[in-house]
N, C-alpha and C positions, 0 to 999 in steps of 0.2 A: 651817567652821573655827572652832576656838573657841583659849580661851588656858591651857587645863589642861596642866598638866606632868605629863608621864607616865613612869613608869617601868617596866621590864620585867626582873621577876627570871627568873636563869633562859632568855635568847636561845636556846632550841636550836631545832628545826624548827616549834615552833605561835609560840615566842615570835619569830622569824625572819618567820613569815608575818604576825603579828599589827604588826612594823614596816614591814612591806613594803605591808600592804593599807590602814594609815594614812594612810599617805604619797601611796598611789597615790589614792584619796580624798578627799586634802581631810580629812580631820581631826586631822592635827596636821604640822606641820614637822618638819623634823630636829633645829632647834633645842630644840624641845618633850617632845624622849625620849630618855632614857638607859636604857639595858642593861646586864647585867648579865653573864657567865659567865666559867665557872671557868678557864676553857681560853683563853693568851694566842692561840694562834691564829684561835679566833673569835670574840675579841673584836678582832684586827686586823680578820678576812675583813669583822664586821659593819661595821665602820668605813668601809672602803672600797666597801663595796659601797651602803650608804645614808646615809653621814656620821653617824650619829649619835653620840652622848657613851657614854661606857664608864666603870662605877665600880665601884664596891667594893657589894657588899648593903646595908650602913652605908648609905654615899652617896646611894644611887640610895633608900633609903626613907627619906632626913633633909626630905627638897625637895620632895615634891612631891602633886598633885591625888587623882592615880589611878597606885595600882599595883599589877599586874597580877603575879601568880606562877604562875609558868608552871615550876617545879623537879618533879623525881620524888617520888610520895608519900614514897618513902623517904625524902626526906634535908628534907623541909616540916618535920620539928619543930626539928631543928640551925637553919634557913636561919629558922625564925621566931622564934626563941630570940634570935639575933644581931640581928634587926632591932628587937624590940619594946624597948628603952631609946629608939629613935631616931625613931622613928615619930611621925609628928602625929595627934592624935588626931581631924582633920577627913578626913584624907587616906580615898579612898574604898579599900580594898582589892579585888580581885578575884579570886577563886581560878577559876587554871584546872588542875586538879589532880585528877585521879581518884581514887577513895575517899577524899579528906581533907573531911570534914562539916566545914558549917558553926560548929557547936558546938567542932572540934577547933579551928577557926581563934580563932573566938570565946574560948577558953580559953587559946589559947597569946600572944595581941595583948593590947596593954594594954583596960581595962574599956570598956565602950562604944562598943567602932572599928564602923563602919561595914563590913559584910561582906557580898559577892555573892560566892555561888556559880556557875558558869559552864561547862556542860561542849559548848565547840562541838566540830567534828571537821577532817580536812586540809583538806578543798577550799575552805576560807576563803584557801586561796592563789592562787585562784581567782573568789573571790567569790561563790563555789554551797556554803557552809556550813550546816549546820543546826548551830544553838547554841539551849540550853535553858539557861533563868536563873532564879534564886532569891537571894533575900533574906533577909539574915541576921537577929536579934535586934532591930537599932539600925538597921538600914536603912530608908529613909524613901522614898515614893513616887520620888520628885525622884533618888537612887539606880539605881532600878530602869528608870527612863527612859534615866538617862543610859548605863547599860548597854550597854541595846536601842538606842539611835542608835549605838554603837558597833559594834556586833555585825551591825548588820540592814542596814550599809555589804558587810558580807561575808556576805550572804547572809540567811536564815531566821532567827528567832526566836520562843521560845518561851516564855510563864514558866511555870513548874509548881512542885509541892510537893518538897522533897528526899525523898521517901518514894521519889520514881521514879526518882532521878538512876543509880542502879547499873544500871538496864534500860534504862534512856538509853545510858550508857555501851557497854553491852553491844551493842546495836543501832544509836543511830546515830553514836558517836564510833569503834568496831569497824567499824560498817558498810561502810564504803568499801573495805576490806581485803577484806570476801565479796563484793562487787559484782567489783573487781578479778577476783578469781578465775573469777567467771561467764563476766566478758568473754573473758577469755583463753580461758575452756572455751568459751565461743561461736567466736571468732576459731579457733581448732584446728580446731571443727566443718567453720568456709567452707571454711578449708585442706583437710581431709580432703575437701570436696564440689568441692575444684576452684579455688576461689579464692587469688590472691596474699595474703601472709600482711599488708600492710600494708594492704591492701585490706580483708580478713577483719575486721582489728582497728578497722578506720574504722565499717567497719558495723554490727561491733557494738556500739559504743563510743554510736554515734549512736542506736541500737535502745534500748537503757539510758536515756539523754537523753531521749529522745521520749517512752518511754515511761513516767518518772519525771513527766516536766512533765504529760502527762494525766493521772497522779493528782492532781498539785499543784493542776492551773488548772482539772479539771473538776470535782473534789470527787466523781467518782463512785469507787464501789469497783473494787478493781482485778478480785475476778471479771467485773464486768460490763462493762469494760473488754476483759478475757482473749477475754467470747464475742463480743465484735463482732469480732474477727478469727477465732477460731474457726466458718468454716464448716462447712457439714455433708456431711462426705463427704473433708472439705478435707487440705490435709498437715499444717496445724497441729495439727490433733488428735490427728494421730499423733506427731507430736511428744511432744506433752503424754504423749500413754501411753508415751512410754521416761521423761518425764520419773519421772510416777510411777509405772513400774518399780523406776527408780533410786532413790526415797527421797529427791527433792531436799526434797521439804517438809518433810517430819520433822527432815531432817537441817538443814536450814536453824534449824529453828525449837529445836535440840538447842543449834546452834551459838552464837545467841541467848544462851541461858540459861547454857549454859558461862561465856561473857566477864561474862556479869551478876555470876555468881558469883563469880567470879575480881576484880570491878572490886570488891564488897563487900569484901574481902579484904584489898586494896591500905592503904588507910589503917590497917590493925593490924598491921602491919611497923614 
């Protein structure tokens, strides 16, 4: 627990998880964060649901350590337009905001603010996050740390160069979204082979898990992974041959580069 006052522009579904996994952690009180959104009704719901303070954009960036913008690239130049008269110029910012470059933060915020970029994904509402972080202009070791203890409460961390954040994006803040789909298409499979549907989705749910964490904890590649289940003769292999019937791989790796593109994008709207 530390004594940073934080704020959070922007409360919608990451800014919602990003007060919840705080709290649930040990790294800041409710006293210690204020939210932000446009919508009187959830700015009640956040209220009652985790106590926290509720203010105006103004407000919530006049006060405090670390704030966190969590808004749609669209509407980042209005929302940082309003804030930068009011802003301290110690305060650390964080962008978590797809296609908005650091440079564009850096241009729109008064001269020498402190800037991290930040692109984690949902399961930070859960604590199984992967977030990748970068340093802006003005940002100082001591920044980049303070970050990663924040982030690495909810899950993975990463720091890289912003050269990759749009492939980032595309892969592992998208990702969850094409895993979801897997599952399901797994869970349909059990169903169609016999299995209850809630049953189907447990297993595969856990198959995904298990099998995510032996790439994580073993460091080995995932083909070499694939053929230690892969016996000879075996049904997994047949598996694998509808898989690549089907064109999961290409089409995976299509799907990929689509959202890349698309996240490139986002910040010139």
């Amino acid at each position: 627990m530390n004594n940073n006052k934080i704020s959070i522009i922007g409360a919608g579904k990451v800014g919602e998880a990003l007060v919840g996994s705080f709290l649930k952690n040990g790294l800041a009180t409710k006293d210690q964060i204020v939210v932000t959104n446009r919508r009187v009704e959830r700015s009640d719901y956040l209220t009652k649901k985790f106590g926290v303070h509720i203010a105006t954009n103004r407000d919530a960036a006049t006060d405090c350590d670390i704030l966190f913008v969590c808004v749609k690239p669209q509407v980042a130049a209005s929302v940082l337009e309003e804030i930068k008269p009011v802003i301290n110029q110690n305060t650390l910012v964080i962008s978590v905001m797809a296609g908005i470059t650091i440079q564009q933060m850096e241009q729109a915020l008064p001269e020498k603010q402190p800037v991290v970029r930040v692109m984690p994904n949902t399961p930070l509402r859960v604590d199984k996050a992967m977030t990748v972080v970068c340093g802006g202009t003005y940002t100082k070791e001591s920044h980049i740390e303070l970050t990663q203890n924040y982030f690495d409460a909810l899950g993975r961390t990463l720091v890289l160069d912003e050269k990759y954040f749009d492939a980032v994006t595309g892969l592992s803040a998208s990702g969850p979204a094409f895993i979801y789909i897997i599952i399901e298409a797994l869970a349909e499979g059990g169903v169609k082979a016999g299995l209850p549907r809630n049953i189907a989705t447990e297993l595969a749910a856990q198959a995904c898990l298990g099998a995510s964490s032996m790439v994580l904890e073993t460091g080995e590649h995932p083909a070499l992974l694939k053929d230690e289940v892969t016996t000879p003769a075996g049904c997994t292999i047949d598996g694998i041959l509808k898989l690549e019937e089907g064109g999961l791989r290409v089409t995976l790796i299509k799907t990929v580069m689509e959202a890349s593109i698309k996240a490139g994008k986002l910040g010139n709207k």
